[in-house]
C-alpha positions as CSV (number, residue, x, y, z in Angstrom):
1,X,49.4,74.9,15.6
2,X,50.5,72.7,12.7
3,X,51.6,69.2,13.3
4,X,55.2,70.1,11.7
5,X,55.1,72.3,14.7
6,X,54.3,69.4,17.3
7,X,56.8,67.0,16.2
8,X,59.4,69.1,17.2
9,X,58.3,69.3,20.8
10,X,59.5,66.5,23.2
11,X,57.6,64.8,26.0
12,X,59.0,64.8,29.4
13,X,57.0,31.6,36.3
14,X,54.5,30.4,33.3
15,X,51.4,31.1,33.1
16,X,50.3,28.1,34.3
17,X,52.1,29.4,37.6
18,X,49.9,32.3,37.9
19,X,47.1,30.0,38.8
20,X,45.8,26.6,40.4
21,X,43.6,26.0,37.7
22,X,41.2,27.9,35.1
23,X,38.7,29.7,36.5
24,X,39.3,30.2,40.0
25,X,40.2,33.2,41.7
26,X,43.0,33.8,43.9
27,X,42.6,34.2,47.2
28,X,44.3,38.0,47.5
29,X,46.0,37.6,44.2
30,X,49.4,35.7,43.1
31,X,51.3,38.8,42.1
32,X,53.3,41.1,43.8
33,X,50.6,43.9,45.1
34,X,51.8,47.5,45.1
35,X,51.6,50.3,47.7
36,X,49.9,52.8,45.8
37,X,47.3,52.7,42.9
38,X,48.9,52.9,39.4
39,X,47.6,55.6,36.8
40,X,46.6,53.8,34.0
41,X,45.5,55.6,30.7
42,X,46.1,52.6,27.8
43,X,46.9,49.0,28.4
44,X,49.4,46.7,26.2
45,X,51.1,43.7,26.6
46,X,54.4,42.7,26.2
47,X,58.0,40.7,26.6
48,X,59.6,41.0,29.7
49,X,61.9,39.6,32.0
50,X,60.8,36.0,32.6
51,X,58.5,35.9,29.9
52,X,55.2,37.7,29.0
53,X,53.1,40.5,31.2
54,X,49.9,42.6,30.5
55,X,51.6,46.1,30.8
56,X,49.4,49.4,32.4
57,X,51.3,52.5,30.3
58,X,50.7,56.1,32.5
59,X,50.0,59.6,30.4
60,X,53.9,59.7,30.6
61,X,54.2,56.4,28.7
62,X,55.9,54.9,31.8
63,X,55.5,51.2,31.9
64,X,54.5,48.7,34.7
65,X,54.3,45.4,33.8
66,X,51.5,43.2,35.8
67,X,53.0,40.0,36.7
68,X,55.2,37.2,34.3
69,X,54.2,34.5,32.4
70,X,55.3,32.0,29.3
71,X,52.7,32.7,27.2
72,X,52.9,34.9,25.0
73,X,49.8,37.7,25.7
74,X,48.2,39.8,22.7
75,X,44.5,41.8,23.3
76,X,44.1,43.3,26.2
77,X,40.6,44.0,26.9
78,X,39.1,46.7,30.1
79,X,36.4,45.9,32.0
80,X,33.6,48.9,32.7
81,X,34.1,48.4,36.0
82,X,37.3,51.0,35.8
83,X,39.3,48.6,38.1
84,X,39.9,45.2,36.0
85,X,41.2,44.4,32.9
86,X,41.5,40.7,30.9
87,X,44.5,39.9,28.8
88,X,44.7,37.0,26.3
89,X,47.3,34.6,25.1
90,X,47.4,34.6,21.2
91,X,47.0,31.1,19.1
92,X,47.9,29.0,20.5
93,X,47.4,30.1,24.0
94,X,45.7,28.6,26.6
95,X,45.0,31.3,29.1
96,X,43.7,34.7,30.2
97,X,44.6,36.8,32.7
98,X,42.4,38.7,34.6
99,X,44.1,41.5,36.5
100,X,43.9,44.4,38.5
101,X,45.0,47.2,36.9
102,X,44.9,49.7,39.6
103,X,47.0,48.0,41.7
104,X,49.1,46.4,39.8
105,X,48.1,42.2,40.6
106,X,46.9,38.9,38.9
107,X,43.5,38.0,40.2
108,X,42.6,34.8,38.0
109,X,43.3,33.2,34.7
110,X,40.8,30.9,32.6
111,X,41.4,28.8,29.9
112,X,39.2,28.0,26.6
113,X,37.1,25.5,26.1
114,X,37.8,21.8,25.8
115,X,40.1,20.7,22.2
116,X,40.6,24.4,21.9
117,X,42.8,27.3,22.3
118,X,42.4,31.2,21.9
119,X,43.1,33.4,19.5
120,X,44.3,36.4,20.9
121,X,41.0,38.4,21.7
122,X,37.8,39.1,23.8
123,X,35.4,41.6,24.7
124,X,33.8,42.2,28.0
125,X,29.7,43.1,27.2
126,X,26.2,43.5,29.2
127,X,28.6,46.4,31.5
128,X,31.2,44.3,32.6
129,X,29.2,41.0,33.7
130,X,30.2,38.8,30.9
131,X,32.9,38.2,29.0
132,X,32.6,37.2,24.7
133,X,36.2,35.4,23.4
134,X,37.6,33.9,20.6
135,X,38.5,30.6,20.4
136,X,39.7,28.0,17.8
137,X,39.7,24.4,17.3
138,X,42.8,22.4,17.7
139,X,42.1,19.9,14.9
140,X,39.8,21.7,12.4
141,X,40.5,25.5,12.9
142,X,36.7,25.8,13.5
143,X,35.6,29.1,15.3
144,X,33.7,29.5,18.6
145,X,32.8,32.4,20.4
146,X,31.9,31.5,24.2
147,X,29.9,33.6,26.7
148,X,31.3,33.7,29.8
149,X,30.0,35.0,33.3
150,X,32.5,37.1,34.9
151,X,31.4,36.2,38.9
152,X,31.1,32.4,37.6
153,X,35.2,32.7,37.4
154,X,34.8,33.2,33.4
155,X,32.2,30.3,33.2
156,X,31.2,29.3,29.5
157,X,27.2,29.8,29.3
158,X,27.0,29.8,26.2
159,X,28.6,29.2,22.8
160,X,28.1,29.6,19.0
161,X,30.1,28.9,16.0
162,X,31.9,31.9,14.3
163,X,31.1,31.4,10.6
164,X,34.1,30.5,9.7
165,X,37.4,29.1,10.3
166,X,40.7,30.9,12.0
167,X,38.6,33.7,14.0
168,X,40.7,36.5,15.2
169,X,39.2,39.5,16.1
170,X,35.6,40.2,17.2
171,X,33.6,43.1,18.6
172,X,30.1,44.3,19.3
173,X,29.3,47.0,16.9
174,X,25.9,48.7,16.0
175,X,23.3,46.0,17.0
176,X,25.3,42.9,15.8
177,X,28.7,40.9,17.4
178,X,31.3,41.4,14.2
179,X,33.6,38.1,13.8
180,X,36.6,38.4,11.6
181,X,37.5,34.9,11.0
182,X,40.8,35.1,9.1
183,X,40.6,31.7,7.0
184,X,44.2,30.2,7.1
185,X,46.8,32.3,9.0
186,X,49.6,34.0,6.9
187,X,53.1,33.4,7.6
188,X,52.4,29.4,9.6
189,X,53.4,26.4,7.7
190,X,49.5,26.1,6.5
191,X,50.0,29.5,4.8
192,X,52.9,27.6,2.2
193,X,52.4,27.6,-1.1
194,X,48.2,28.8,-0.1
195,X,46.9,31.0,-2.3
196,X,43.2,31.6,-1.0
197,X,42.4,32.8,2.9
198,X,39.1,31.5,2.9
199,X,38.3,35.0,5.6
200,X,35.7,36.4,5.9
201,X,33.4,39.1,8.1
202,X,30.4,37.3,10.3
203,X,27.5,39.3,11.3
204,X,26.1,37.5,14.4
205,X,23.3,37.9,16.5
206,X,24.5,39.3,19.7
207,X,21.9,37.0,22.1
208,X,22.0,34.1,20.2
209,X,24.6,34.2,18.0
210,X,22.4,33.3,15.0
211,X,24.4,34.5,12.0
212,X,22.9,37.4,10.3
213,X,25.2,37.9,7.1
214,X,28.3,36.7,6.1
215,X,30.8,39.0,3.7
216,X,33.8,37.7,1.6
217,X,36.2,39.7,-0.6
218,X,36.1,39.6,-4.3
219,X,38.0,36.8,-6.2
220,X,41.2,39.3,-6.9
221,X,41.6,39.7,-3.0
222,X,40.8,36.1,-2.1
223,X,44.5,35.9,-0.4
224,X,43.9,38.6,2.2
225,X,43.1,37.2,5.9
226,X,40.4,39.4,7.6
227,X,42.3,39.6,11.2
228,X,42.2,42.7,13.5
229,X,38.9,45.0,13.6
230,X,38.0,48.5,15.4
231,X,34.6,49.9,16.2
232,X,33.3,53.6,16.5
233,X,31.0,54.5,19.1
234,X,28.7,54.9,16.0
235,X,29.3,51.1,14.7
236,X,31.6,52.4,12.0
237,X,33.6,49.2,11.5
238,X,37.1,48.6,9.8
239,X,38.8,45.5,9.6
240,X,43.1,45.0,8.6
241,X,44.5,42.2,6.6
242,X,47.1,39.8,5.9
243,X,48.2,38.7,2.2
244,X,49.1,35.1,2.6
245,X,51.2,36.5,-0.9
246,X,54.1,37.9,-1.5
247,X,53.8,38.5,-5.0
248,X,54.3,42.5,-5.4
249,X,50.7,43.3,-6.1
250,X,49.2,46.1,-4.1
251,X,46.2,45.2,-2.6
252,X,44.6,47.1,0.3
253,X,44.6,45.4,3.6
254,X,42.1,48.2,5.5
255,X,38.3,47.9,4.5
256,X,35.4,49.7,6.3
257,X,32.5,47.1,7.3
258,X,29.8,48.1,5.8
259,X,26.0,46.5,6.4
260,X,26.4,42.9,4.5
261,X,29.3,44.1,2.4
262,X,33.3,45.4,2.6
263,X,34.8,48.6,0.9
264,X,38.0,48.6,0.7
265,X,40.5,52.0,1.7
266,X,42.1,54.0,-0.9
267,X,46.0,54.5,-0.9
268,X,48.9,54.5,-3.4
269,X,50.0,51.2,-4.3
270,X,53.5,52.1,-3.6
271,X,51.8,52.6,0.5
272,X,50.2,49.7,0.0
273,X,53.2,47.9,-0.7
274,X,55.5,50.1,2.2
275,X,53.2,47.5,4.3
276,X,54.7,44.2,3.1
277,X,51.7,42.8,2.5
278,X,50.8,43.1,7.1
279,X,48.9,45.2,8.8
280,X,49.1,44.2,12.6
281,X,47.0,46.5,14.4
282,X,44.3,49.3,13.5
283,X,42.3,52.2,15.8
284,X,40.4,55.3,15.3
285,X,40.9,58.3,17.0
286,X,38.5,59.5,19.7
287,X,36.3,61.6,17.3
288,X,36.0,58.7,14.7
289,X,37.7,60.7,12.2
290,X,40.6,59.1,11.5
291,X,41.8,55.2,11.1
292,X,45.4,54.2,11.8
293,X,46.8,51.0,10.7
294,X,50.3,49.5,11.9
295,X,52.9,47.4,10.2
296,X,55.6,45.6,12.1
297,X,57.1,44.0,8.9
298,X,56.6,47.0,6.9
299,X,57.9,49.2,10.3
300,X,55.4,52.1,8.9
301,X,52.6,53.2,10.7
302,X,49.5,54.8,8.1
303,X,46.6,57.1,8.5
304,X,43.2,57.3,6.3
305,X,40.5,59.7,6.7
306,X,37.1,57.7,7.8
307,X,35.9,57.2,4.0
308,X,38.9,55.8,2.8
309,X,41.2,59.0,1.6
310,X,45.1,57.9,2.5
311,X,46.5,61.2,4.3
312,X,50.4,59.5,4.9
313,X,52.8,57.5,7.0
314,X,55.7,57.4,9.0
315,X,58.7,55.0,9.9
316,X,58.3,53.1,13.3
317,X,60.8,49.7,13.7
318,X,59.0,47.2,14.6
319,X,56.0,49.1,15.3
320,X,52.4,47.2,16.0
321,X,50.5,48.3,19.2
322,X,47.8,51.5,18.4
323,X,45.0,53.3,20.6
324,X,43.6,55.9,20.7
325,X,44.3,59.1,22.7
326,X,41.6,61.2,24.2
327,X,42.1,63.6,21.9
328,X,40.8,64.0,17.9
329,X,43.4,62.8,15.2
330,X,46.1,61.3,17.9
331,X,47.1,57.9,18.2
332,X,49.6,56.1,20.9
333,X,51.6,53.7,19.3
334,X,54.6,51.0,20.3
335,X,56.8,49.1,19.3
336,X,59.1,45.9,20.0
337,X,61.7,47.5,20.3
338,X,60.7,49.7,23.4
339,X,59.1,52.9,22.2
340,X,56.1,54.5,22.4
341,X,55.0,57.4,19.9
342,X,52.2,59.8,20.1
343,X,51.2,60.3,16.9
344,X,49.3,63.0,15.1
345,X,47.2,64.5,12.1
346,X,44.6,67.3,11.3
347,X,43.6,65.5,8.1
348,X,46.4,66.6,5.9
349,X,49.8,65.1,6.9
350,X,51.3,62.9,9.5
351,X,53.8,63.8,12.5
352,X,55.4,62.9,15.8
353,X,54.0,65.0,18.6
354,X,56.1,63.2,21.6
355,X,58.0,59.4,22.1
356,X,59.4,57.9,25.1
357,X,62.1,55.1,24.6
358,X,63.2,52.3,27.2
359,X,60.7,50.1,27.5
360,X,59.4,46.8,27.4
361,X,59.4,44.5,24.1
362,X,56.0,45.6,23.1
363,X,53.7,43.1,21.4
364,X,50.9,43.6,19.1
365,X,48.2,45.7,20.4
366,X,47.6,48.9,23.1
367,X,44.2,50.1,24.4
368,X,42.9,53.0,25.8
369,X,41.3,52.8,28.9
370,X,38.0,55.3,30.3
């Protein structure tokens, strides 16, 4: 059955308050527990009433949120251990949240280290036990990634510098920890009049956090910030962009990670441009097939084959969170507005296989949980 065919079926206080202080766990949780286990298939975060909430999203698409808070949350990250989940405030937050996303409470929040604040992302690793996130310095924009020790309360072990300044995104991929620190932010008062990021991709040791390789972009794409990054179960890495310039030159903001170097994806520059210049989120499906990338300023979300090859788009307002389904060449995605989309391809075109409207103001990212 085509995809043409498929989109024309339909598918039935602060914060702060949440905690005493970082690192320590609550003593039966702080937020309202429910009566029966929630069935969670992909996570997300979002606005909601009194502020911000990690969300758990059903196969239906219904949304719970976990909680409320004032930060605003962006990455949620699940733990292997099938119950917990850690979301984190974007720059420049100050806390996480771990949570339960089974039954529906806050457990803890942590905060980053001292003079700094996070970026928006983290990674559990070593099965669950620790926990790898992002964080940025207050006064220099230096990056860090700290270890933490999930039974220490999300105690920093260890820490090493990023390569680079503005980290956003980082995952463990192949045998190395990928870093994409994003150079000067796009669209922040430090982004006026800037011409060149300064990103770039760090390949760090994952024990020690020596740093293996460090890869820029050519001169012609020295405005793109390296932000958001997705990982096959193979290591095939891509990372999305920012143009800190609005200038009307097509330049591709999706390039595959490849040993030392970058290659950039292949597209019209006409769906290059349907971006405006920000790409906000990116996935691959469950076979590794397939790479989706989401604008919220361009309200378009846009598929590639794995080596590059632009298959097509299609209109979603406001549009940013993507995961994966469990299926080859779907994606979930949602937007501020409310909606989620399942969205689908075979290689050759793009379509709508189901969306649910109503919910909450999503924000920038959704995840698929095991």
């Amino acid at each position: 059955m085509g995809i043409l065919e498929l989109t024309r079926r339909s598918l039935v206080g602060t914060l702060g308050a949440f905690a005493a202080g970082p690192r320590v766990l609550f003593a039966g949780g702080a937020a309202h527990a429910r009566d029966h286990l929630l069935d969670a298939q992909w996570l997300a975060t979002a606005g909601v009433e009194g502020g911000f909430a990690p969300v758990v999203l059903s196969p239906d698409f219904a949304a719970t949120p976990v909680g409320a808070g004032a930060q605003r949350l962006h990455w949620v990250e699940p733990s292997p251990d099938g119950r917990t989940a850690v979301a984190v405030a974007r720059r420049p937050g100050t806390t996480a949240v771990l949570f339960d996303r089974r039954a529906g409470s806050v457990l803890a929040t942590f905060e980053p280290g001292e003079g700094r604040v996070f970026s928006g992302h983290g990674r559990f690793i070593d099965g669950g036990r620790r926990f790898l996130a992002v964080e940025i310095g207050r006064e220099d924009g230096a990056g860090v990634v700290t270890r933490r020790v999930v039974e220490a309360g999300f105690a920093i072990e260890a820490e090493w510098a990023s390569s680079g300044i503005g980290p956003h995104d980082m995952l463990p991929a192949g045998d190395a920890l990928i870093v994409a620190n994003g150079g000067i932010e796009p669209h922040t008062p430090e982004a006026l009049g800037a011409e060149i990021a300064g990103s770039g991709i760090a390949r760090l040791d994952p024990s020690s956090g020596a740093v293996r390789s460090v890869a820029a972009l050519s001169e012609d794409l020295a405005s793109l910030s390296l932000r958001h990054l997705t990982s096959g179960a193979d290591g095939f890495t891509v990372v999305a962009a920012q143009d800190l310039l609005a200038d009307g030159i097509a330049r591709p903001l999706l390039h595959a990670v490849e040993g030392e170097g970058l290659r950039a994806f292949d597209a019209p520059d006409e769906a290059w441009r349907s971006l405006r210049t920000y790409v906000g989120s990116v996935a691959l499906d469950a076979s590794g097939a397939y790479v989706a990338a989401a604008s919220p300023r361009g309200n378009r979300v846009a598929l590639w084959r794995r080596d590059g090859r632009y298959i097509g788009s299609l209109p979603l307002v406001d549009g940013c969170g993507l995961a994966p389904t469990r299926e080859a060449g779907q994606f979930l995605a949602t937007s501020g507005l409310g909606e989620t989309v399942l969205i689908g391809t075979h290689g050759e075109d793009v379509g709508v296989i189901a969306r649910r409207a109503g919910g909450p103001r999503y924000d920038n990212h959704a995840v698929l949980v095991a």
